[in-house]
MIGUVO-8183 format. One record per atom (N, C-alpha, C, O): residue number from 0; residue in one letter; chain; atom name; x, y, z. Coordinates in steps of 0.1 Angstrom, whole numbers, plus 5000, padded with zeros to 4 digits. Atoms other than C-alpha are relative to their C-alpha. Last residue first. Example, Ala and Ser with C-alpha at 12.3 -4.5 7.8 and 13.67 -1.06 7.14 Angstrom:
# residues 2
1 | S | A | N | 4991 | 4989 | 5000 $
1 | S | A | CA | 5137 | 4989 | 5071 $
1 | S | A | C | 4992 | 5011 | 5008 $
1 | S | A | O | 4997 | 5022 | 5009 $
0 | A | A | N | 5009 | 4988 | 5000 $
0 | A | A | CA | 5123 | 4955 | 5078 $
0 | A | A | C | 5009 | 5012 | 5000 $
0 | A | A | O | 5019 | 5012 | 5007 $
This chain:
# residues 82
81 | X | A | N | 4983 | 4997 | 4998 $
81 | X | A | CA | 2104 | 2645 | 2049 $
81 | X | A | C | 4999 | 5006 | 5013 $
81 | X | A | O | 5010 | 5009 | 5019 $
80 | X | A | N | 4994 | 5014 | 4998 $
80 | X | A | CA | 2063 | 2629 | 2043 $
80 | X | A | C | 5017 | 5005 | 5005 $
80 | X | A | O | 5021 | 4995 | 5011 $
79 | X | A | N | 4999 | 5009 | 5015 $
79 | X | A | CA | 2050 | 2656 | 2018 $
79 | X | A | C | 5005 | 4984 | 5008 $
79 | X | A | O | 5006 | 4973 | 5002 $
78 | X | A | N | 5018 | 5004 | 5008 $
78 | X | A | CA | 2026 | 2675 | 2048 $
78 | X | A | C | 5009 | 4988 | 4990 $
78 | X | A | O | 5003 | 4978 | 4987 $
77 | X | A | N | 5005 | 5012 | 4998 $
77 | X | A | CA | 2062 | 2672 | 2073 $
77 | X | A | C | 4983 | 4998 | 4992 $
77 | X | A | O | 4975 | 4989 | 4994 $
76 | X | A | N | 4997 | 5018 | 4999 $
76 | X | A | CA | 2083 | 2685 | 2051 $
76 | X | A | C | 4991 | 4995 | 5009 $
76 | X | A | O | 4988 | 4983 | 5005 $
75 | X | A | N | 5005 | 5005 | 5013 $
75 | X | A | CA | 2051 | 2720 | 2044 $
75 | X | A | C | 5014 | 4986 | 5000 $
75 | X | A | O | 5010 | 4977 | 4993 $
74 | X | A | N | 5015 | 5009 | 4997 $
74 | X | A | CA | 2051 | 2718 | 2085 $
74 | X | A | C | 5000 | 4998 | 4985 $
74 | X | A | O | 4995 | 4987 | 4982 $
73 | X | A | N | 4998 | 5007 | 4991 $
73 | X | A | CA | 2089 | 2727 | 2088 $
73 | X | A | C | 4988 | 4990 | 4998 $
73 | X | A | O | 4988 | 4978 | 5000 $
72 | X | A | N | 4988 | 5010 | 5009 $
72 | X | A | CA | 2097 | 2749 | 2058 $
72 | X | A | C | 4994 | 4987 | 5005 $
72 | X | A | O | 4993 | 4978 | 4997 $
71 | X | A | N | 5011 | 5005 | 5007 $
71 | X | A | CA | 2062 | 2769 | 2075 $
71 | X | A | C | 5009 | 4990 | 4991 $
71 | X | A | O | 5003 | 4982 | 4984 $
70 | X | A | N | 5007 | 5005 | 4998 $
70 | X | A | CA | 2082 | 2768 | 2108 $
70 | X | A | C | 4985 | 4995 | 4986 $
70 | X | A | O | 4975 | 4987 | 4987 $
69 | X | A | N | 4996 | 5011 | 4993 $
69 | X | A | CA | 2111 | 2779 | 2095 $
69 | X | A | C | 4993 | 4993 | 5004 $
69 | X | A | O | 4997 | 4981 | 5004 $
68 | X | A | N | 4993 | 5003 | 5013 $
68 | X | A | CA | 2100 | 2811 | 2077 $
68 | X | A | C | 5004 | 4983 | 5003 $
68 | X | A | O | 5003 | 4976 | 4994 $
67 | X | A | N | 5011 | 5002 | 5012 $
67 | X | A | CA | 2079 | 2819 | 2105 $
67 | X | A | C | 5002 | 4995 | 4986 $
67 | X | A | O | 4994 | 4992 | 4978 $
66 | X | A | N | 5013 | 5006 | 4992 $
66 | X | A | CA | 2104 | 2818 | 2129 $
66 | X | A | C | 4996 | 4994 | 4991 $
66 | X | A | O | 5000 | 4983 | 4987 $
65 | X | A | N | 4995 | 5015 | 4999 $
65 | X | A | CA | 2125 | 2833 | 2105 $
65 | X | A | C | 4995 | 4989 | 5004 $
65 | X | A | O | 4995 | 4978 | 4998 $
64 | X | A | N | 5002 | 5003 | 5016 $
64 | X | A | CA | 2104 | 2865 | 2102 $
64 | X | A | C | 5009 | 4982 | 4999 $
64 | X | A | O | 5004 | 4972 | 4995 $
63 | X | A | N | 5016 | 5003 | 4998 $
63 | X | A | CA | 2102 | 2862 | 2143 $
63 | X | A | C | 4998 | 4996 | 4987 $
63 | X | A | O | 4992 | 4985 | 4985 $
62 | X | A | N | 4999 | 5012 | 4996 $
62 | X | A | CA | 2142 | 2868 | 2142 $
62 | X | A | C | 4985 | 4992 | 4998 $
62 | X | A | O | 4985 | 4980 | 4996 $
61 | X | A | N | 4996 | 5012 | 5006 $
61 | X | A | CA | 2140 | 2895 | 2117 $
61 | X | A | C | 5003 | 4986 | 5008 $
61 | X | A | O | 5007 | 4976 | 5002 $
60 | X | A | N | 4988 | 5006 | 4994 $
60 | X | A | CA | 2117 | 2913 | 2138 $
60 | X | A | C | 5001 | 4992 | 4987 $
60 | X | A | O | 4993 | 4985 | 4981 $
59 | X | A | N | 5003 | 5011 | 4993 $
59 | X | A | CA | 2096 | 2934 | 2112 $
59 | X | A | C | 5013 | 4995 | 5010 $
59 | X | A | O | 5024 | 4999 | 5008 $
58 | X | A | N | 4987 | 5011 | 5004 $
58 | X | A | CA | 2100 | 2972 | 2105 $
58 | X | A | C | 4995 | 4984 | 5007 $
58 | X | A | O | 4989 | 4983 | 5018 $
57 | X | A | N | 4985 | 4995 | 4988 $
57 | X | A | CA | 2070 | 2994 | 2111 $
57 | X | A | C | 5009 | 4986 | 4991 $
57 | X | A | O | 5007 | 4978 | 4981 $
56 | X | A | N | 4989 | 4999 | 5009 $
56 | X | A | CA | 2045 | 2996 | 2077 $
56 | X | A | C | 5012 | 5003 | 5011 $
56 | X | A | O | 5021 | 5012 | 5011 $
55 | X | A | N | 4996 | 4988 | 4992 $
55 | X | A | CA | 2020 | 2995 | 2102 $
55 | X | A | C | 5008 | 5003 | 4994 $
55 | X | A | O | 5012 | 5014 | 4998 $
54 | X | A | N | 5005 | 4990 | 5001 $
54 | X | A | CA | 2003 | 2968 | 2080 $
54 | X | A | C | 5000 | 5010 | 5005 $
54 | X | A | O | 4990 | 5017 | 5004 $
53 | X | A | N | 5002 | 4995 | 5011 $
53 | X | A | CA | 2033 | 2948 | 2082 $
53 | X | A | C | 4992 | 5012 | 4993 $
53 | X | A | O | 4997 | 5021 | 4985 $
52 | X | A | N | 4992 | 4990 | 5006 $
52 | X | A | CA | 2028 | 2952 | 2115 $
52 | X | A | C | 5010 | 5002 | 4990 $
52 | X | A | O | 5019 | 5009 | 4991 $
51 | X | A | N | 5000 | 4981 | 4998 $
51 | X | A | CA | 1999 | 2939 | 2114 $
51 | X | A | C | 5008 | 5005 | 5001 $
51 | X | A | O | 5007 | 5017 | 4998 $
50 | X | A | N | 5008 | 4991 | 5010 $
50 | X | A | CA | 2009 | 2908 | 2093 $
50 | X | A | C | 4994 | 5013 | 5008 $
50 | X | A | O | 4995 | 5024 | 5003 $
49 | X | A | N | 4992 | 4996 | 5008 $
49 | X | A | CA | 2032 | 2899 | 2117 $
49 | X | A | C | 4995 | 5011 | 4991 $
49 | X | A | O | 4997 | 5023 | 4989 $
48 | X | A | N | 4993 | 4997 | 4994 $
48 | X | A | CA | 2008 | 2889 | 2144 $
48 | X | A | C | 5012 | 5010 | 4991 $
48 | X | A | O | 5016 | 5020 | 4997 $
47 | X | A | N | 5006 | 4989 | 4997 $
47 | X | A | CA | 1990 | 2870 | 2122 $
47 | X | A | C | 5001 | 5015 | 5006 $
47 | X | A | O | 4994 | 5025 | 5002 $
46 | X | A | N | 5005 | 4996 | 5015 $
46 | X | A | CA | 2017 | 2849 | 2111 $
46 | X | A | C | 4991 | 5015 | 5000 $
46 | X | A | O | 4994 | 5026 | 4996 $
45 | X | A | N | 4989 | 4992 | 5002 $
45 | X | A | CA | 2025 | 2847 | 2149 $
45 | X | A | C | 4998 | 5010 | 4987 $
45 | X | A | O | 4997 | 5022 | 4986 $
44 | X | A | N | 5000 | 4985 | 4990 $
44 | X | A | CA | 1990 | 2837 | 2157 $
44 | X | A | C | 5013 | 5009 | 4994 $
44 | X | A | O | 5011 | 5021 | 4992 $
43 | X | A | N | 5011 | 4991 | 5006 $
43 | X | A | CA | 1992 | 2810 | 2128 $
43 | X | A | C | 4999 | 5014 | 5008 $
43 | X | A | O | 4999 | 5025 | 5002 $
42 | X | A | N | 4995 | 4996 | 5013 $
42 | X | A | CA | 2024 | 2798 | 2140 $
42 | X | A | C | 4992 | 5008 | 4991 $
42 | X | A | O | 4996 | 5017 | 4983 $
41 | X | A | N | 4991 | 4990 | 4995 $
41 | X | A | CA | 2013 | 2793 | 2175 $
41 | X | A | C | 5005 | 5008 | 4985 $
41 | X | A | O | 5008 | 5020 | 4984 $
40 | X | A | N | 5011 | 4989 | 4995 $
40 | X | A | CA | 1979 | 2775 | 2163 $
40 | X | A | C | 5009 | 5010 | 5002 $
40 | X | A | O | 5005 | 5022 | 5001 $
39 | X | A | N | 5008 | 4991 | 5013 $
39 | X | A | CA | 2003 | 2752 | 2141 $
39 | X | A | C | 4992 | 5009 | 5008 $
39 | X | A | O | 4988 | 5018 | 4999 $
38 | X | A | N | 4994 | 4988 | 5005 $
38 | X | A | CA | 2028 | 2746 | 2171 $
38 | X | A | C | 4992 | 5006 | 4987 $
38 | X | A | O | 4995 | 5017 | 4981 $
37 | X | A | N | 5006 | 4994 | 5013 $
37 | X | A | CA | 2002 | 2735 | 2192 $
37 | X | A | C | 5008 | 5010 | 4993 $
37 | X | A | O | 5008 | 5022 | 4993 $
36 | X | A | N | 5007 | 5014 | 5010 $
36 | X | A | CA | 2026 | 2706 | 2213 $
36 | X | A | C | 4991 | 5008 | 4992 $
36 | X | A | O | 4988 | 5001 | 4982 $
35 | X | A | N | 4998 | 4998 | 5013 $
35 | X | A | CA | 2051 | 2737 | 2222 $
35 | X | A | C | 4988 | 4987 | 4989 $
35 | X | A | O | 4987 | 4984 | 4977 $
34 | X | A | N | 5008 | 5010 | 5003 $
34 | X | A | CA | 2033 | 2746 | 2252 $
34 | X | A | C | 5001 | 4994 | 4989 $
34 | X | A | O | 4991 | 4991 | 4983 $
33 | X | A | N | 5013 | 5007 | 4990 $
33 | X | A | CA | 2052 | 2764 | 2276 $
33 | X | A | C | 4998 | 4989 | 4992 $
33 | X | A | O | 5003 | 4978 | 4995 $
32 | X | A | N | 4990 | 5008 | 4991 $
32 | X | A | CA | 2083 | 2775 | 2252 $
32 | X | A | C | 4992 | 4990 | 5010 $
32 | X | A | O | 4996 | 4979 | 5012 $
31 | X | A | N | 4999 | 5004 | 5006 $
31 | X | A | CA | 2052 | 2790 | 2227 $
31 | X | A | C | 5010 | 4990 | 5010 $
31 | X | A | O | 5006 | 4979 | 5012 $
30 | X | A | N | 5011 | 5010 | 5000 $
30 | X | A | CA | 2037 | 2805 | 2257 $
30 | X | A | C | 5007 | 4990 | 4993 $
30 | X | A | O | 5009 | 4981 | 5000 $
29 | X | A | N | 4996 | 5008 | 4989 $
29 | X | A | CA | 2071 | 2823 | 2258 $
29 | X | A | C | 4990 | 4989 | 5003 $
29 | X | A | O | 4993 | 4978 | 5008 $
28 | X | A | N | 4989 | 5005 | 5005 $
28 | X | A | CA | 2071 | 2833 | 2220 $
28 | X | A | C | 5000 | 4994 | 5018 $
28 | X | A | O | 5006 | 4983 | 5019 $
27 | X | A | N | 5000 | 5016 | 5010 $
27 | X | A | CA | 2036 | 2842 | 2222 $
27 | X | A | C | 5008 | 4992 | 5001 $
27 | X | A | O | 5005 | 4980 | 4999 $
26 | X | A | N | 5011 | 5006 | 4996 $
26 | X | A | CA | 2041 | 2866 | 2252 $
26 | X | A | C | 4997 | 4990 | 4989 $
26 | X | A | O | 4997 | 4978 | 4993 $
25 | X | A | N | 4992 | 4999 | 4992 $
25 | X | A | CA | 2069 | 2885 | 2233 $
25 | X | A | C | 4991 | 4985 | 5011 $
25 | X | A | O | 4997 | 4974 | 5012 $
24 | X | A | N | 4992 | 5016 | 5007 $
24 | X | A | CA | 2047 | 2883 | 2199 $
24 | X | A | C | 5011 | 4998 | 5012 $
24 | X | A | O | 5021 | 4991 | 5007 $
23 | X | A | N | 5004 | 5013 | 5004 $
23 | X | A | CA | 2023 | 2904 | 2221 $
23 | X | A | C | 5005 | 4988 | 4997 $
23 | X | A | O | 5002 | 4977 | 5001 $
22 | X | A | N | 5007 | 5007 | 4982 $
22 | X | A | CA | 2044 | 2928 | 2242 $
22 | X | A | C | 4993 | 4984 | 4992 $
22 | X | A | O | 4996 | 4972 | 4994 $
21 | X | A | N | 4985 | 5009 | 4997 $
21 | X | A | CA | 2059 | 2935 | 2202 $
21 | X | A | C | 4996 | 4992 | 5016 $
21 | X | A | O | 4997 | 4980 | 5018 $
20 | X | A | N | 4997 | 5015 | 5007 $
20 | X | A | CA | 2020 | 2941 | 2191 $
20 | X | A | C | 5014 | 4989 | 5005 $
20 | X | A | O | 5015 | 4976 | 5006 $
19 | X | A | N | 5012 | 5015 | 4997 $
19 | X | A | CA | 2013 | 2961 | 2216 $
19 | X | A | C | 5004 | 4991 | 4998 $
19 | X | A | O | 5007 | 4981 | 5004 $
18 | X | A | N | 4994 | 5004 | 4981 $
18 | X | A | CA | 2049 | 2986 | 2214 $
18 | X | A | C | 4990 | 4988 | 5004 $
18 | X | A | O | 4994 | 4978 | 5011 $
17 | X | A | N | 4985 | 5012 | 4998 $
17 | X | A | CA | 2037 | 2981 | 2178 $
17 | X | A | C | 5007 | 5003 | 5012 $
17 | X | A | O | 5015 | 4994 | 5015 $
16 | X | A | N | 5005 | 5012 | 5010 $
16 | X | A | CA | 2002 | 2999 | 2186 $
16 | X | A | C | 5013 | 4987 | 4996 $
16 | X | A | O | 5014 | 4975 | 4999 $
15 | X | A | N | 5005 | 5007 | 4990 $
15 | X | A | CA | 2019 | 3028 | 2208 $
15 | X | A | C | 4992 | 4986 | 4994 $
15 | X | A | O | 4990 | 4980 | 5004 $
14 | X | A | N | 4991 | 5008 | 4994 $
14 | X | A | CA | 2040 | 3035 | 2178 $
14 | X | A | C | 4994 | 4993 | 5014 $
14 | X | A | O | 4998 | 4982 | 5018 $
13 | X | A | N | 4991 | 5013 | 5006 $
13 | X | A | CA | 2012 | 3034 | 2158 $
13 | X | A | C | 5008 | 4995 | 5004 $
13 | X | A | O | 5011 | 4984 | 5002 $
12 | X | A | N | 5009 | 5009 | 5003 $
12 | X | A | CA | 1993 | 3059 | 2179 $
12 | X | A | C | 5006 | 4983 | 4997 $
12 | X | A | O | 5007 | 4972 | 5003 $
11 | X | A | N | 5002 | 5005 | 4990 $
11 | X | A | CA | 2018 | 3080 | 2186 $
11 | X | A | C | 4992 | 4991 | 5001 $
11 | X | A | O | 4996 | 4983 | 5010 $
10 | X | A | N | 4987 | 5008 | 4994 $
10 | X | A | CA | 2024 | 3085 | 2149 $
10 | X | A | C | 5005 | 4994 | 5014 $
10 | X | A | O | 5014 | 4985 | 5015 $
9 | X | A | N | 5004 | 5014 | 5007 $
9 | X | A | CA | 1982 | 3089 | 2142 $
9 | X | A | C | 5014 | 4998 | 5005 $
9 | X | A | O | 5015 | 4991 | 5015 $
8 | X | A | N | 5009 | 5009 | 4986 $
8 | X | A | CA | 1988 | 3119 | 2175 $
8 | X | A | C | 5000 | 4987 | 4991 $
8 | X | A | O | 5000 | 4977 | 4998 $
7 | X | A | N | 4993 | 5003 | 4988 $
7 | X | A | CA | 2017 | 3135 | 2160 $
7 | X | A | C | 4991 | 4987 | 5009 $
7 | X | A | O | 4994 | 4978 | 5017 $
6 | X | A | N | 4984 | 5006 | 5006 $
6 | X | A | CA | 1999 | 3138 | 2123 $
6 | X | A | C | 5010 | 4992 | 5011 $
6 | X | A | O | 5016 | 4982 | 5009 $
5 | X | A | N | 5001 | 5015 | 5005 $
5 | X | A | CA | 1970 | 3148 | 2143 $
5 | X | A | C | 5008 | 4996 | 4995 $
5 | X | A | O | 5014 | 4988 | 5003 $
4 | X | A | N | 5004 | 5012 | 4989 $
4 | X | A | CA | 1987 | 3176 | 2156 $
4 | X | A | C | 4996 | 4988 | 4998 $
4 | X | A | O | 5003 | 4978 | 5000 $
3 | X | A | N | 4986 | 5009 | 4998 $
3 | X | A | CA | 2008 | 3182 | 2126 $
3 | X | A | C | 4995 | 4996 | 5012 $
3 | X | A | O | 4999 | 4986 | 5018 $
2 | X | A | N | 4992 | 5008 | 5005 $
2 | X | A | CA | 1976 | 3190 | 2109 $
2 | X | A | C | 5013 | 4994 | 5005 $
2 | X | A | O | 5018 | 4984 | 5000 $
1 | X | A | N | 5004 | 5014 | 4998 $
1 | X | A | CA | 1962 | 3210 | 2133 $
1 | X | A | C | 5001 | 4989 | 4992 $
1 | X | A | O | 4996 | 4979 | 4997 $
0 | X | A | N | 4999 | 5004 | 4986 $
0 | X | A | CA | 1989 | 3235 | 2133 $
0 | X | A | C | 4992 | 4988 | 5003 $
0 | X | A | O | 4996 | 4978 | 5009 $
């Protein structure tokens, strides 16, 4: 019995944790519309942003993974010059 309580309460937890996280990268992504001239600081937050819930082992947005996949395509043409 007290095993599946805690068990209930770490799963409540986590999902109340990526319900944060998503509020968060929700709020990044409109700052991001705001302010687009720091897109390396937005990109880093995102990055960061990701990585915990990675570390929640929840599912990622695949739009955000793109994002991020797009924006580091983006900044390693413009480090070589393209």
């Amino acid at each position: 019995m007290m095993l599946s309580i805690a068990k209930a309460f770490v799963e409540e937890s986590q999902t109340m944790a990526f319900d944060d996280l998503k509020a968060e990268l929700a709020l990044l992504l409109q700052e991001m519309e705001n302010q687009p001239e720091d897109r390396h600081e937005l990109y880093l937050v995102i990055r960061e942003k990701l990585n915990e819930i990675r570390s929640y082992g929840m599912p990622l947005p695949e739009d955000l993974v793109r994002f991020e996949e797009e924006m580091e395509a983006e900044f390693a043409a413009d480090k070589t010059g393209g």
